[in-house]
N, C-alpha and C positions, 0 to 999 in steps of 0.2 A: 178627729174628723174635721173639727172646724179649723184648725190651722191648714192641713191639707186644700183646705176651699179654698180661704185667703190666700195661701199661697199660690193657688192655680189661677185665683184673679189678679194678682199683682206676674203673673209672669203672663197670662192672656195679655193685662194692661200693656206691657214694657213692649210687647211685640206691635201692639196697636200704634204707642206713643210714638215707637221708634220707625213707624213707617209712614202715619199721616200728623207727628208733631200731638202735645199738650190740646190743644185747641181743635185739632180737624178730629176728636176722637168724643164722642158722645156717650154717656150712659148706657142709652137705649142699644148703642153699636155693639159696646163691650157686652152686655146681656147677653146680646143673641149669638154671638161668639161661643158664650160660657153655655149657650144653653140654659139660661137661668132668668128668672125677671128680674127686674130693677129692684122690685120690693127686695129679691134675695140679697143681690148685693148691698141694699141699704145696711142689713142684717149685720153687715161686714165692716163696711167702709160708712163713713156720713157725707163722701161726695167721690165726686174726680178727684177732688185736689188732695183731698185722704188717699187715693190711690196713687197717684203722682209721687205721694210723699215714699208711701213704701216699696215704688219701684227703685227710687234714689236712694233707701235704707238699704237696700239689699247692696246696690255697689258699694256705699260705702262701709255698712258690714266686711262684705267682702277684703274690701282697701285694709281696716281695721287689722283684720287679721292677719293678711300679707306681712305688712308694718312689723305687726309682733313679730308674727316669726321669724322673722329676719331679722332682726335687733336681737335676736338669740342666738346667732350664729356668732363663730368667730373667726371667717374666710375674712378677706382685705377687705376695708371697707368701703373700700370705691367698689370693687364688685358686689358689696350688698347693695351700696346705694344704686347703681346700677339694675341690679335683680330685682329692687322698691319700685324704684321708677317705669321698667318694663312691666310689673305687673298693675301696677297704678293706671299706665297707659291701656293696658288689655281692657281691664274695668272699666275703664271711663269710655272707651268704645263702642262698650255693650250701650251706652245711651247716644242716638240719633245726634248729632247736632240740633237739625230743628228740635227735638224735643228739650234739648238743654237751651235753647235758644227762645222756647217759651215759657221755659222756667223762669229763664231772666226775666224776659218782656212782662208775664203775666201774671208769674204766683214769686214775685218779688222776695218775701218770708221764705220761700223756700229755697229763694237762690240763695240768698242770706245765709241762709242754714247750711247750705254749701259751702260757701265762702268761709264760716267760723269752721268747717270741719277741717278745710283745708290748713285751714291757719295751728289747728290744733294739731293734725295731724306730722305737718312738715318739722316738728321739735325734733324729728327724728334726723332729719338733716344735721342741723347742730350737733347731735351726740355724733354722729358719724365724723363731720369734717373734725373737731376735736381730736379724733381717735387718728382720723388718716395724718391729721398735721404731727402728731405725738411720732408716729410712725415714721415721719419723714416723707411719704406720698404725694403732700401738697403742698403747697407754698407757706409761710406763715403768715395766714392773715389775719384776723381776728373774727373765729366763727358766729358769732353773734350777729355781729356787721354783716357778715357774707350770706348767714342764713338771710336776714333780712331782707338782703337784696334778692333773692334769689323766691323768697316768698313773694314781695311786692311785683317783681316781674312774672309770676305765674298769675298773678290776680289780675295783673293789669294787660295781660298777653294772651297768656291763653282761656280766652273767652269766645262764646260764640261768633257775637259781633264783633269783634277782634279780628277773628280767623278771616268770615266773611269780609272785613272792609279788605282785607290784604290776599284775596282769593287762596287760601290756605284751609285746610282741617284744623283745628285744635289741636288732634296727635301730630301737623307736621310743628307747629305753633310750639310746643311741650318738647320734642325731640329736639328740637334747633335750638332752643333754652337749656336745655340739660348736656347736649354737646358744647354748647359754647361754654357754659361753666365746667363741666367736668375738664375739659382739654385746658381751657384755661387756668385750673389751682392745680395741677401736675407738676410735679418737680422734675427738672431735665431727666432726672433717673429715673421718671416711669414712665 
């Protein structure tokens, strides 16, 4: 029962975050949404920002296990990494811009905590381009290097204020990044 409630407050939150942002969403607002009082949600959570947190748990739960299960297949590995990145991109859509954009601004820690998952999460890159270069798919370049660049350009690209300075989304930001590398370490044969 009590995970059922949390859960139905961190999915009332995500719809909240993702329509008036981190910041235009109050306590008092989410209560009366849930039908419940603040007392209750204390119950649960020890603020907004505890809620925040586990609306971005849940994506990247989600991400997490996408990742796995695909690193268990053994279709070509440009079309997993491919299949990674599209469902990467679905998840990460489910969160608003503004609301990832006051993640940045205002709960810093958590963007942070973003940022290291991303960084953790992309290893799987490298195991991939390894396997496609093995294959002949890609060019030979030295996966480590390539993963690198291709992490430091998601971190320094696709960001909120990133998208916003250059009037873009994030998902066109991430798509335009992931086309230009995948087209680019292709071998004429594929």
């Amino acid at each position: 029962m009590k995970d059922s409630i949390r859960l139905r407050i961190v999915q009332e939150a995500a719809d909240l975050f993702n329509a008036n942002g981190y910041r235009g969403v109050t306590l008092s607002e989410l209560a009366t949404r849930l039908r419940m009082s603040k007392k209750t949600l204390y119950l649960y959570f020890s603020g907004k920002e505890e809620i925040a947190e586990a609306v971005l748990e849940t994506v990247l739960k989600a991400i997490t296990l996408l990742v796995k299960e695909q690193m268990q297949s053994s279709d070509h590995p440009l079309d997993i990494f491919e299949r990674v990145f599209m469902g990467i991109r679905g998840e990460i859509a489910k969160l608003h811009p503004l609301f990832l954009n006051d993640i940045q601004t205002y709960i810093p820690d958590l963007w942070a905590k973003l940022e290291a998952f991303r960084s953790a999460q992309l290893t799987f890159i490298e195991q991939l381009l390894k396997r496609a270069m093995q294959e002949g798919h890609i060019r030979n370049i030295n996966p480590k290097l390539l993963t690198a660049i291709m992490l430091e350009s998601i971190e320094r690209m696709a960001r909120p204020d990133v998208a916003a300075k250059y009037g873009v989304t994030m998902v066109e930001m991430g798509e335009t990044l992931f086309g230009l590398f995948m087209h680019g370490l292709r071998t004429d044969s594929c």
